[in-house]
C-alpha positions as CSV (number, residue, x, y, z in Angstrom):
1,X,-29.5,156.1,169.8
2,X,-31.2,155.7,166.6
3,X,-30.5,153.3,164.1
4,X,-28.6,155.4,161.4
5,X,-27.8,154.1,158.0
6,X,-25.4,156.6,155.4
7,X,-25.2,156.8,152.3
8,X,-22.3,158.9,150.0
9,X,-23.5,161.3,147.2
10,X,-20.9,163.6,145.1
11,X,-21.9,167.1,144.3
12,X,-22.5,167.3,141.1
13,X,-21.8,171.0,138.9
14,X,-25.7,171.3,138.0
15,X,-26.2,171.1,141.8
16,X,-24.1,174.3,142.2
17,X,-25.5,177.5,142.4
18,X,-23.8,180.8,140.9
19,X,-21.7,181.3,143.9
20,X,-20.2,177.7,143.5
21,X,-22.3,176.2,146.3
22,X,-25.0,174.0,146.5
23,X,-28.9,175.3,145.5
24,X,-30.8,175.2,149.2
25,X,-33.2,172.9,147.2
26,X,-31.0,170.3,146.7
27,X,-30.4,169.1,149.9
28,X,-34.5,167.8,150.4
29,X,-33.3,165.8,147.2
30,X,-30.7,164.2,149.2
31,X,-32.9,163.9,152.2
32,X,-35.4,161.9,149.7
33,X,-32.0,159.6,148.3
34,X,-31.2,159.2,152.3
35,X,-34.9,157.8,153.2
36,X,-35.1,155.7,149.9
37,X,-31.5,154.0,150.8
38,X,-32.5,153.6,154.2
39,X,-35.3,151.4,153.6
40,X,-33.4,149.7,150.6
41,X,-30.9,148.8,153.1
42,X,-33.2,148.0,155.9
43,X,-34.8,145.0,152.6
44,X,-37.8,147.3,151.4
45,X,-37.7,149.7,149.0
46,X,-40.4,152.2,147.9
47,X,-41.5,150.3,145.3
48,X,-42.7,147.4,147.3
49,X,-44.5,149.9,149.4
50,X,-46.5,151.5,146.4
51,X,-47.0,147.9,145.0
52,X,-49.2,147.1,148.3
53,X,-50.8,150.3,148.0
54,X,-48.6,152.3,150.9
55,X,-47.7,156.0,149.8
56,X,-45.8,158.1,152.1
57,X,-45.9,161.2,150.9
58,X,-43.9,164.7,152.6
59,X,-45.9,166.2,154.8
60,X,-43.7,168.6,156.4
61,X,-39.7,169.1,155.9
62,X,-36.9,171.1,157.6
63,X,-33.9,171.8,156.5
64,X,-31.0,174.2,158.5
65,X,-27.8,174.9,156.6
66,X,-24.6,175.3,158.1
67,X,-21.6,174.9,156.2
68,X,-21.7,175.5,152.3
69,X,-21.2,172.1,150.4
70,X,-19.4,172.8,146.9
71,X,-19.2,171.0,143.6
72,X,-17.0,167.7,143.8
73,X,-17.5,167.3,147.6
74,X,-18.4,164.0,148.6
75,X,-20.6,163.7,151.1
76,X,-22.7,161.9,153.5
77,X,-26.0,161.9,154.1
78,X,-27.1,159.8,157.7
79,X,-30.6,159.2,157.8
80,X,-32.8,157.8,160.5
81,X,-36.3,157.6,162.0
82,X,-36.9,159.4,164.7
83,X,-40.5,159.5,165.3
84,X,-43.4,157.0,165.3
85,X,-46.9,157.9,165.4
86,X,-50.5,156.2,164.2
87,X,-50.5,157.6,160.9
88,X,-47.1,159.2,160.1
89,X,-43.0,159.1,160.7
90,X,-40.2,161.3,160.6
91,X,-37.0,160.7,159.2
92,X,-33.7,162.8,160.3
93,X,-31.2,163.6,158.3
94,X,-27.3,164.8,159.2
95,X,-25.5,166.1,155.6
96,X,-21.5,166.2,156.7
97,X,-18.4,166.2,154.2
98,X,-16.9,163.3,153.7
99,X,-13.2,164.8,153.9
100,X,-13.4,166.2,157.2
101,X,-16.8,165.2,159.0
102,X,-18.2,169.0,158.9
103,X,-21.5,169.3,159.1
104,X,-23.2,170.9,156.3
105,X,-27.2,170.6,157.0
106,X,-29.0,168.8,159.4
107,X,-33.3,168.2,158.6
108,X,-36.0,165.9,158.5
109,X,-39.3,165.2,156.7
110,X,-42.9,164.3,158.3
111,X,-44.3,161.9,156.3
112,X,-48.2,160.9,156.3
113,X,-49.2,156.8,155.4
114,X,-51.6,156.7,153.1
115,X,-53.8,154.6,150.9
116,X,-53.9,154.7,146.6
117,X,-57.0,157.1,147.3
118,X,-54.8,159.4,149.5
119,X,-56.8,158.4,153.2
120,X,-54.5,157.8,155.8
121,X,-54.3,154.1,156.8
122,X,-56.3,152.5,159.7
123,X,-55.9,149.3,161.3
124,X,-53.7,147.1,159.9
125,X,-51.0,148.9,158.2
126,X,-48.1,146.7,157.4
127,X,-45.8,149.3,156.7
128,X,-45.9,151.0,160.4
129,X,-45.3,147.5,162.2
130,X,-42.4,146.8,159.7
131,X,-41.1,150.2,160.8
132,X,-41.6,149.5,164.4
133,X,-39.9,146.1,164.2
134,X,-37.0,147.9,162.6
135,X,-36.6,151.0,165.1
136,X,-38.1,150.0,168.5
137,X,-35.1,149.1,170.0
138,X,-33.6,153.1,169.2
139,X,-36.5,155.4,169.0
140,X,-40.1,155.6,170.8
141,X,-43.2,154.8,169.2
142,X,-46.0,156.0,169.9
C-alpha cells in the first residue's frame, strides 16, 4: 500500500465554472498543492529542492473526473508516489468530498529530475534516494 498523505482544500467561487462546478483545470492545481504538501509533510519542501539545484518539472499528467465538486465543498486531496524510476516519479492523486468520501477525480503527474540547466540528473541525485528512503517500504523502485 502506498504511503498516502491528505491534505483538505475548500472550493473556492473563482474555481467554479458557469454551471456551478469546478473548471477541469483546477484540479492539476490541486494535484500540484497535493505533491507540494506531501513533501512538506514528509520534511522537504520544493524550495529546498530548487535551492540544491533539483527541479521536477510535469512531464506528463492525467486527470479522470467522476463526480462534479461544487463551490464551498471541502475536499481532500490524497497524494502519493507510486512509481520510481532513474530519472523520474509519479505521484497519484484521489480528489473525494470531505462530507461523504465520494470520489470526485482520481490522476497523477510524471515528473522528470532535472538540473538548473534542464539535463536530467545522473549519478548522485539526492533527491531520488531521499524519495526511495521515504517510499520503499510501499511502492517499487526501479
Amino acid at each position: 500500500m502506498p504511503l498516502t498523505l491528505t491534505t483538505q482544500l475548500r472550493v473556492r467561487y473563482e474555481e467554479t465554472d458557469q454551471m456551478g462546478v469546478v473548471y477541469y483545470a483546477n484540479y492539476l492545481t490541486w494535484f500540484e498543492i497535493g505533491r507540494t504538501e506531501f513533501c512538506r509533510q514528509l520534511g522537504r519542501t520544493y524550495h529546498d529542492w530548487e535551492r540544491e539545484g533539483i527541479f521536477l518539472p510535469v512531464a506528463e499528467s492525467h486527470c479522470r473526473y467522476k463526480y462534479p465538486a461544487r463551490y464551498d465543498d471541502d475536499i481532500l486531496v490524497s497524494t502519493s508516489i507510486s512509481g520510481v524510476q532513474r530519472y523520474s516519479l509519479v505521484f497519484s492523486y484521489r480528489v473525494t468530498r470531505k462530507e461523504d468520501g465520494k470520489l470526485v477525480a482520481e490522476g497523477w503527474t510524471k515528473h522528470a529530475m532535472i538540473d538548473r540547466e534542464g539535463k536530467l540528473i545522473k549519478g548522485a541525485n539526492p533527491f531520488l534516494d531521499w524519495v526511495k528512503d521515504q517510499v520503499s517500504d510501499h511502492v517499487e523502485v526501479d
